[in-house]
C-alpha atoms as one frame of an Amber mdcrd trajectory, in Angstrom:
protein
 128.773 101.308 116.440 131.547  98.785 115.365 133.737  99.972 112.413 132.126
  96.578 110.481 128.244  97.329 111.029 129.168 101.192 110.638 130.602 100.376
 107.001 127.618  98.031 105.895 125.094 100.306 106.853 127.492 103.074 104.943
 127.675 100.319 102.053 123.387  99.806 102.201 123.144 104.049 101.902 125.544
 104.091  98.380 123.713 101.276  96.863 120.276 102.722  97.538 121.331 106.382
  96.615 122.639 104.677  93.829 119.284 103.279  92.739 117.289 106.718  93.608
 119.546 108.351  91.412 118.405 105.552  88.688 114.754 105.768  88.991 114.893
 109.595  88.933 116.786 109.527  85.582 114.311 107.124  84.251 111.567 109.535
  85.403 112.981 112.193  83.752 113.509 110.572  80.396 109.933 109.448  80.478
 108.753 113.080  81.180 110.711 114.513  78.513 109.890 111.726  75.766 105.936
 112.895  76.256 104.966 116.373  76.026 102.129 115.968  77.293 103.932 114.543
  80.572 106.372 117.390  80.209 103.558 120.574  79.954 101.402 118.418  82.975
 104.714 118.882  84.903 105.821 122.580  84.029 101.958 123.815  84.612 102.250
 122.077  88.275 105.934 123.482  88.564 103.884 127.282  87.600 102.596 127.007
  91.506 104.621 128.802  93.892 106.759 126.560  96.154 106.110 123.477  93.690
 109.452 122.443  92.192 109.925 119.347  89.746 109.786 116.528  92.109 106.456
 117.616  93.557 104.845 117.916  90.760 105.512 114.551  89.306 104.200 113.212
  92.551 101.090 115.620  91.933 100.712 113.996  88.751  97.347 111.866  88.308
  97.905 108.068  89.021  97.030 105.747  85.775  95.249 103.535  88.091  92.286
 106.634  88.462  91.422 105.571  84.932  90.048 103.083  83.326  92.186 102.645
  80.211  94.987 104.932  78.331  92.627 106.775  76.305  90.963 108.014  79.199
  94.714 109.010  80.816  95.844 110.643  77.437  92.182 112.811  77.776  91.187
 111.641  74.630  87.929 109.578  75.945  86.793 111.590  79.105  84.052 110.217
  81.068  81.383 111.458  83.490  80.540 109.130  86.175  77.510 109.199  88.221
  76.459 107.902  91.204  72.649 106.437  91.132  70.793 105.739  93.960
């Protein structure tokens, strides 16, 4: 690989570990502003082998429920299938 394409591609690798290392801070603060978030996370990290990243990725999406009360737990709902 030419010197030139070798120190672009170098150049593309900074700027996106740059930008991991963003999001991940801005994960973290949002974790730590809940506590809710915060005690989801450390009862996930209680699993052997889990450590913090996996268990925000274990964490439920918001799009499995219907609005924010439902997320926060405060308005649980059963569904049900009928036939």
């Amino acid at each position: 690989m030419d010197s030139r394409c070798k120190q672009a591609v170098l150049k593309v690798i900074a700027t996106i570990e740059t930008e991991i290392s963003a999001i991940e801070e801005e994960i973290n603060e949002h974790v730590n502003n809940y506590s809710h978030l915060k005690n989801m996370v450390e009862n996930i990290k209680t699993i052997k082998g889990i450590g913090y990243l996996t268990a925000i990725a274990e964490m439920p999406s918001v799009d499995n429920f219907d609005n924010a009360r439902q997320f926060a737990g405060l308005n649980p709902e059963h569904r049900f299938i009928r036939k």
